[in-house]
Backbone as CSV, one residue per row, in Angstrom:
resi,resn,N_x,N_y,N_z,CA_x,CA_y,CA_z,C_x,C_y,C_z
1,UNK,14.113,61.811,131.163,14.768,61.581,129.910,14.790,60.071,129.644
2,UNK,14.082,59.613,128.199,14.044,58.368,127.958,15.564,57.929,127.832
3,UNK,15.696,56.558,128.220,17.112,56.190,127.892,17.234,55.347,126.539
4,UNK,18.066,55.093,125.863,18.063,54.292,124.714,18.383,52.960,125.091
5,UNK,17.747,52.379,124.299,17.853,50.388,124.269,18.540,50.192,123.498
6,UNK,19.892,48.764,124.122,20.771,48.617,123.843,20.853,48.377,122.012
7,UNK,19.350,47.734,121.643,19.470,47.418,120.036,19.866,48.808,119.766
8,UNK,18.772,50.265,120.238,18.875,51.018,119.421,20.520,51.751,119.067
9,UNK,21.047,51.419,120.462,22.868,52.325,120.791,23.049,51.258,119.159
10,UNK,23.396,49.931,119.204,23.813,48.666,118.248,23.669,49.494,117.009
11,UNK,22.457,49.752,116.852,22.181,50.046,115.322,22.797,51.559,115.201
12,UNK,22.852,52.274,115.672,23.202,53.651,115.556,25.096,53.210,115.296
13,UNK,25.808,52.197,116.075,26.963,52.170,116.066,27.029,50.963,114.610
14,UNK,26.307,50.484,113.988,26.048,49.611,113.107,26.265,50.567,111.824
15,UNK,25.551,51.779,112.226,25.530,52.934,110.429,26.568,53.628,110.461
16,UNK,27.325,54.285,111.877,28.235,54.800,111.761,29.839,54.018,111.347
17,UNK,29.657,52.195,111.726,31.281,51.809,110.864,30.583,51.773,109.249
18,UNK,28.962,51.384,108.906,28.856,51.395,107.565,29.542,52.803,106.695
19,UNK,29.000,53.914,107.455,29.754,55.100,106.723,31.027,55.231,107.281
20,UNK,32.220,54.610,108.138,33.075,55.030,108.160,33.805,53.528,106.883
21,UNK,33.214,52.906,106.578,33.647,51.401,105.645,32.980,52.503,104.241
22,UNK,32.491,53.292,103.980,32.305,54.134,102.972,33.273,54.547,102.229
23,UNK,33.777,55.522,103.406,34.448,56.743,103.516,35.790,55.981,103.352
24,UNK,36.387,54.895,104.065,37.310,53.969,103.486,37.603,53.510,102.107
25,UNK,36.698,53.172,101.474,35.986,52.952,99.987,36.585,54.242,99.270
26,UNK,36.104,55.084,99.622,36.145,56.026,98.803,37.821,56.666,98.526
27,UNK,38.126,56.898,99.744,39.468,57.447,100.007,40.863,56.063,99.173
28,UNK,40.550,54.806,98.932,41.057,53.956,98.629,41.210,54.286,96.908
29,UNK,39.702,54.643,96.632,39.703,54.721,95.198,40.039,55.755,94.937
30,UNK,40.149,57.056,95.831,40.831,58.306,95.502,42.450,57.930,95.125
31,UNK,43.120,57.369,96.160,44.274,56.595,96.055,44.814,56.409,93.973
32,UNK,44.087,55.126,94.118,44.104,54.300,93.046,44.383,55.095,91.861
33,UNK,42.974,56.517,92.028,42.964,57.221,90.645,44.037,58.046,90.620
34,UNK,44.865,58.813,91.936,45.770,59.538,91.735,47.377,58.731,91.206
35,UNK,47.095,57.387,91.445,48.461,56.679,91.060,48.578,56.320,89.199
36,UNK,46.948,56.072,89.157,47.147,55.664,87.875,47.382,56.992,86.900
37,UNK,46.848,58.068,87.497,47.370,59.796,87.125,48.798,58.987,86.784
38,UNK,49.574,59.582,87.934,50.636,59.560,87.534,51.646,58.342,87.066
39,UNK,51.044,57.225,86.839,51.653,56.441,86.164,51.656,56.717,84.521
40,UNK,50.633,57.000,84.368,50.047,57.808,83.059,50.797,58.783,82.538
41,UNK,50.835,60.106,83.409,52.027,61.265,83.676,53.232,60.521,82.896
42,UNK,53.810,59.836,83.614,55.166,58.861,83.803,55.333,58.527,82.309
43,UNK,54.222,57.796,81.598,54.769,56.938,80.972,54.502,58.230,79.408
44,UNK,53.585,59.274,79.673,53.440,60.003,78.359,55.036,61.113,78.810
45,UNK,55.687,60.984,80.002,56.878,61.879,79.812,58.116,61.103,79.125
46,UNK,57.828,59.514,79.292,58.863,58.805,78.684,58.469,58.634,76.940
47,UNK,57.152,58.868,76.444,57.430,59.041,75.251,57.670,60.136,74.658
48,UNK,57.148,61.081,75.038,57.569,62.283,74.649,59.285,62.680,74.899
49,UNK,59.972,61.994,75.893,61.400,61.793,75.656,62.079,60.903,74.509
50,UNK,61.311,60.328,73.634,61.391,59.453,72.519,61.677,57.951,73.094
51,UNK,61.269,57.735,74.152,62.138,56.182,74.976,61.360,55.422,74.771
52,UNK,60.329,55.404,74.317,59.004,54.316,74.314,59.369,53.443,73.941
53,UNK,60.001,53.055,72.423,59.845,51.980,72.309,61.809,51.252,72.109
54,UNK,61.868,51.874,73.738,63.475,51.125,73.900,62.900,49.641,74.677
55,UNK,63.749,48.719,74.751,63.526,47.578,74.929,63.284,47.442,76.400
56,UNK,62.422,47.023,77.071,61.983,46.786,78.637,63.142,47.066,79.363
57,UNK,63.751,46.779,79.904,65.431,45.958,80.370,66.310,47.066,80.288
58,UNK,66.388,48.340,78.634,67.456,49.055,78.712,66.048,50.333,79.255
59,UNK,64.827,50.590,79.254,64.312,51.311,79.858,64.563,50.961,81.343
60,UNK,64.087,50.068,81.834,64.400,49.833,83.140,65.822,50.488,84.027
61,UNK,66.486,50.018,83.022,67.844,49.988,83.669,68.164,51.662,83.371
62,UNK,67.909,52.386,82.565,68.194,53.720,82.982,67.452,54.605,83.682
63,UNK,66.425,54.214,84.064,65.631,54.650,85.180,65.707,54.009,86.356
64,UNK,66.756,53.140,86.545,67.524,52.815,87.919,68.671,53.681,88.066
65,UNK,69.601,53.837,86.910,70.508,55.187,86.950,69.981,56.660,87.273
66,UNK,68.674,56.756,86.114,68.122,58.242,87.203,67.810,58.132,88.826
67,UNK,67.427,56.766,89.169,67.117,56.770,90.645,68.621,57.241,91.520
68,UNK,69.751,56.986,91.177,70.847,57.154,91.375,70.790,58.570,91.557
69,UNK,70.764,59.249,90.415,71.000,60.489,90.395,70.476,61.753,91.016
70,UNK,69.009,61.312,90.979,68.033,62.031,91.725,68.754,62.165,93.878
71,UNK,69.623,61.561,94.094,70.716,61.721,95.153,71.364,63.108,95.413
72,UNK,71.908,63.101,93.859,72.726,64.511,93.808,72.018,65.614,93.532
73,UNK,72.097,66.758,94.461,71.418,67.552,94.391,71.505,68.751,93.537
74,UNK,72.586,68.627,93.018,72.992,69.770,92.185,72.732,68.766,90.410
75,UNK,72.595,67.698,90.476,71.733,66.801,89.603,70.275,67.425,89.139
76,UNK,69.705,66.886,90.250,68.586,67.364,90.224,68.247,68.925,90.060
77,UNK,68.922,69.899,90.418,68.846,71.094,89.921,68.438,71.414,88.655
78,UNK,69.391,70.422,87.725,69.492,70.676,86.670,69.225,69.730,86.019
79,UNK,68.650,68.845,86.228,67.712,68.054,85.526,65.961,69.044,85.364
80,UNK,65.860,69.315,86.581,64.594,70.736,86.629,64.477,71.312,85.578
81,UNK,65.717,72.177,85.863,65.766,73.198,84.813,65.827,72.971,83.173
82,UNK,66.492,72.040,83.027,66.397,71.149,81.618,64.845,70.846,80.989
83,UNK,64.349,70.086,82.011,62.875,69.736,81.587,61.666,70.525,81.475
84,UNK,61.923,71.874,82.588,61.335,73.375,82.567,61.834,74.075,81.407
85,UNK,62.798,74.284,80.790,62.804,74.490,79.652,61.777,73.761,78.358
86,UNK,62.403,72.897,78.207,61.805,71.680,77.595,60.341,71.628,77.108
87,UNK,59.631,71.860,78.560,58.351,71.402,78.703,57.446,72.743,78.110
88,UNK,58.265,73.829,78.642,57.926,75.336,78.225,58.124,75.160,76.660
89,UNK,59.185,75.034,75.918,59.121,74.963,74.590,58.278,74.405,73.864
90,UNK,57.777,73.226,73.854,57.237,72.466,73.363,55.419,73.277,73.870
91,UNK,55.378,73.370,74.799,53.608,73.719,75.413,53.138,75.176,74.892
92,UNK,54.587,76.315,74.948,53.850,77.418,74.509,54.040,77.953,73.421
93,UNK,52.639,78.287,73.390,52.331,78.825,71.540,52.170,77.805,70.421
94,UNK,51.692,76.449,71.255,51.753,75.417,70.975,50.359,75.274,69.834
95,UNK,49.173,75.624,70.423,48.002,76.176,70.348,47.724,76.735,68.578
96,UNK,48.868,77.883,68.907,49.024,78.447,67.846,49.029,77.801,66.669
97,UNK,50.150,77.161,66.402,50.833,76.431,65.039,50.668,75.068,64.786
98,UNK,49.771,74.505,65.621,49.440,73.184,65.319,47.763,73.298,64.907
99,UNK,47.596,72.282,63.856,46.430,72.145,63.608,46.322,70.506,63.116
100,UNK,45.031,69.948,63.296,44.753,68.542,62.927,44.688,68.100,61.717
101,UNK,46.108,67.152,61.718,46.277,66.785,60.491,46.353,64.946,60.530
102,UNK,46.047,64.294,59.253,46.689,63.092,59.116,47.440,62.435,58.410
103,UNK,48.352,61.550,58.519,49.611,61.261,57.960,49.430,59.883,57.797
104,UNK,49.625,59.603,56.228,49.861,57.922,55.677,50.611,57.797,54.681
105,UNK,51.280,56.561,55.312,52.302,56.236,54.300,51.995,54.986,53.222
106,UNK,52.937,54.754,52.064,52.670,53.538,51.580,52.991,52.481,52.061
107,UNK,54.108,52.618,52.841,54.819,50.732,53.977,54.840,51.707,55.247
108,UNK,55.149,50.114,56.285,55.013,50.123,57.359,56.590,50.966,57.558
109,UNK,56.384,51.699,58.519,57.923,52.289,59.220,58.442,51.758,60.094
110,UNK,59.625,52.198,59.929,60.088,51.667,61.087,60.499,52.397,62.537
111,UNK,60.625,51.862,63.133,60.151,52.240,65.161,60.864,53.346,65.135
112,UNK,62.012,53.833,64.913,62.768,54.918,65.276,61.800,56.152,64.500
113,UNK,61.500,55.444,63.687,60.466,56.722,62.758,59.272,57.527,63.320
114,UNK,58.921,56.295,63.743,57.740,56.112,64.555,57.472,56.610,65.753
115,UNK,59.166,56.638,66.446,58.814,57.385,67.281,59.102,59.063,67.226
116,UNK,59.882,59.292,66.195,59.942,60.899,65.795,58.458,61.496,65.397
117,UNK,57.423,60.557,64.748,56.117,60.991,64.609,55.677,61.160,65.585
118,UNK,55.686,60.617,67.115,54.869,60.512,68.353,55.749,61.797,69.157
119,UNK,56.524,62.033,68.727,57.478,63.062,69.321,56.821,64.473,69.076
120,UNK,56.588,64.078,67.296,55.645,65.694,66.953,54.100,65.780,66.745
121,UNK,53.876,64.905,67.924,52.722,65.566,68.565,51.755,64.232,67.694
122,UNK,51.760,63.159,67.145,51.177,62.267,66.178,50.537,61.024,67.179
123,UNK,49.489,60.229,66.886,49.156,58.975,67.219,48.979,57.924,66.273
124,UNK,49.145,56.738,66.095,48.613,55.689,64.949,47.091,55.614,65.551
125,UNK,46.304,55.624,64.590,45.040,54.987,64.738,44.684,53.950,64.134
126,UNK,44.387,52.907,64.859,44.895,51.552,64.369,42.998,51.150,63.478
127,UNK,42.196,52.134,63.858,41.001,52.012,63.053,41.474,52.498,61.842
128,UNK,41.796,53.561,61.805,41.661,54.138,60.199,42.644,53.688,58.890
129,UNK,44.165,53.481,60.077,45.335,52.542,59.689,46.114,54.123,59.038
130,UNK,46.471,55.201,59.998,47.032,56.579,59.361,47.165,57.081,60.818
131,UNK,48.565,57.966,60.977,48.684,58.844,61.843,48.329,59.928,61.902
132,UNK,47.954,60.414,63.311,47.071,61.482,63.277,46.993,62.357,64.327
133,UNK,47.127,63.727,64.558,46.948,64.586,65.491,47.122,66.121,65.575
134,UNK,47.438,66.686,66.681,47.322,68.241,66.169,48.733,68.234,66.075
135,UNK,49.172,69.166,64.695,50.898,69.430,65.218,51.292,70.155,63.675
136,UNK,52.368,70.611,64.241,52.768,72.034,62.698,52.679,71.348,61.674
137,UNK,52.270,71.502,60.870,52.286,71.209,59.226,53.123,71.096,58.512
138,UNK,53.730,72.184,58.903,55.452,72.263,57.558,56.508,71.533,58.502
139,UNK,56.700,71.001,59.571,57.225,70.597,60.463,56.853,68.608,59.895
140,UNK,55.249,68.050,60.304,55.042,66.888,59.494,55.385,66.454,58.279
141,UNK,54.968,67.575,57.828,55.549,67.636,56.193,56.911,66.937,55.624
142,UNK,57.297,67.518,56.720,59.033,67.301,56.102,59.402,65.920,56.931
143,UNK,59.063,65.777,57.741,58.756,64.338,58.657,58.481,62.929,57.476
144,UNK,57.373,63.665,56.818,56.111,62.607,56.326,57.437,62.465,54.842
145,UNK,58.053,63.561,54.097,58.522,63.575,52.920,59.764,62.445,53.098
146,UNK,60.203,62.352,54.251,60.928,61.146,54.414,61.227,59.735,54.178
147,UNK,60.081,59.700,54.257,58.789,58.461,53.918,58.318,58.186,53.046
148,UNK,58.331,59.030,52.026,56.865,59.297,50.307,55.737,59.273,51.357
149,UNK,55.406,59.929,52.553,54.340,60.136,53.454,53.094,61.323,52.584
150,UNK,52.131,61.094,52.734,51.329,62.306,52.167,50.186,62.864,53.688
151,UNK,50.433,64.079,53.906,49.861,64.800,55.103,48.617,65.630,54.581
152,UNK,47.961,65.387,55.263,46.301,66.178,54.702,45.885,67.031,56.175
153,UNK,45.600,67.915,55.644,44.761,69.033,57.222,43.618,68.983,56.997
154,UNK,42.810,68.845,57.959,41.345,68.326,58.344,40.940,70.033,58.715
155,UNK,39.822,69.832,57.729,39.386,71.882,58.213,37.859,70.619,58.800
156,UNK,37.184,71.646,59.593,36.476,71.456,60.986,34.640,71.414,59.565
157,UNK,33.805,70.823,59.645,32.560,71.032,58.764,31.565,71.509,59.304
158,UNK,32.092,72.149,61.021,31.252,73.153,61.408,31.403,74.427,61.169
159,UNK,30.177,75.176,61.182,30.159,76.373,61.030,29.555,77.768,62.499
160,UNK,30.393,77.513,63.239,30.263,78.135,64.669,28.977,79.247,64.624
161,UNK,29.091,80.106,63.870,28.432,81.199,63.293,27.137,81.475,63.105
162,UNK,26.860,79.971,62.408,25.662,79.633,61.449,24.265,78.636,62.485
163,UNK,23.461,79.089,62.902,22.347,78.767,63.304,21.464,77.608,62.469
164,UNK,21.481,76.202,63.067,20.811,75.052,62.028,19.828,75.703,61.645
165,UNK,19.361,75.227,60.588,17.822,75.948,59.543,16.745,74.922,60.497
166,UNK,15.533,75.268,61.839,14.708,74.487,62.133,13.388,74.655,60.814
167,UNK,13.514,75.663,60.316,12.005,75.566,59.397,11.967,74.549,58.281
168,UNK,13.421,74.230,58.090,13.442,73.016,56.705,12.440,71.777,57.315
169,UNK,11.804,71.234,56.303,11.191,69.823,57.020,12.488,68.448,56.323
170,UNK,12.650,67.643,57.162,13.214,66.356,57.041,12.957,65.764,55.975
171,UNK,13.334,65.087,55.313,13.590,64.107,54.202,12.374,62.959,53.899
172,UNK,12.306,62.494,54.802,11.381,61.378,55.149,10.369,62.023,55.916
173,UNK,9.908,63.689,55.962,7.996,63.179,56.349,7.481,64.474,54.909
């Protein structure tokens, strides 16, 4: 039985820290992506609680009081159950009664407004300069009438059904 030379043991122990410095790599950036998940998580549960745009300092500081609380266990019970409700209301049948609409006003609103729009389901799109997203109609409506807001529903200019015409010829030949 040939024996191996010391380069060759070297190099064999040379590829195996390269793939274990890989596999390090990788597991690091697995890390990274699951934090920024849930920082993400975090920060779309604090707007959807309407808190977004409370001032740094009084957000902070009541999410040092929930850290408090999260102690008591009969707290936390029912903080659960609150937000399991909550989360259930808002998610099901959600599908149903929302459809894509957009919302513009004549002046700028103001933040508390702003955030009751982001509450029902809305985004600003700072391209088009109009809020916009999926969410009940007669629900925006009455949102937007607050405002002199005018709400428009976007119907879809596809036709699922309908097979493109390939025999037409193009324009230009």
């Amino acid at each position: 039985m040939a024996r191996t030379s010391l380069a060759e043991r070297m190099s064999r122990l040379e590829q195996q820290r390269a793939k274990l410095t890989e596999q390090e790599a990788r597991l690091k950036a697995d890390e990274r992506k699951q934090r920024t998940r849930r920082l993400v998580e975090a920060g779309t549960l604090i707007e959807r609680a309407g808190l977004i745009d409370l001032e740094e300092a009084a957000l902070y500081g009541g999410l040092l009081s929930l850290a408090e609380g999260v102690r008591d266990k009969a707290q936390l019970t029912e903080w659960i159950k609150t937000g399991k409700t909550a989360l259930d209301r808002e998610t099901v049948g959600k599908d149903a009664t929302h459809e894509p609409l957009t919302i513009t006003f004549p002046a700028p609103l103001p933040t508390p407004f702003a955030t009751r729009l982001r509450g029902a389901g809305l985004r600003w799109s700072k391209v088009m300069q109009h809020w916009e997203g999926l969410a009940d109609h007669d629900a925006v409506a009455a949102l937007a009438a607050e405002q002199n807001g005018s709400v428009r529903r976007i119907h879809s200019t596809e036709q699922p059904d309908r097979e493109p015409d390939r025999g037409r010829k193009s324009e230009r030949s």
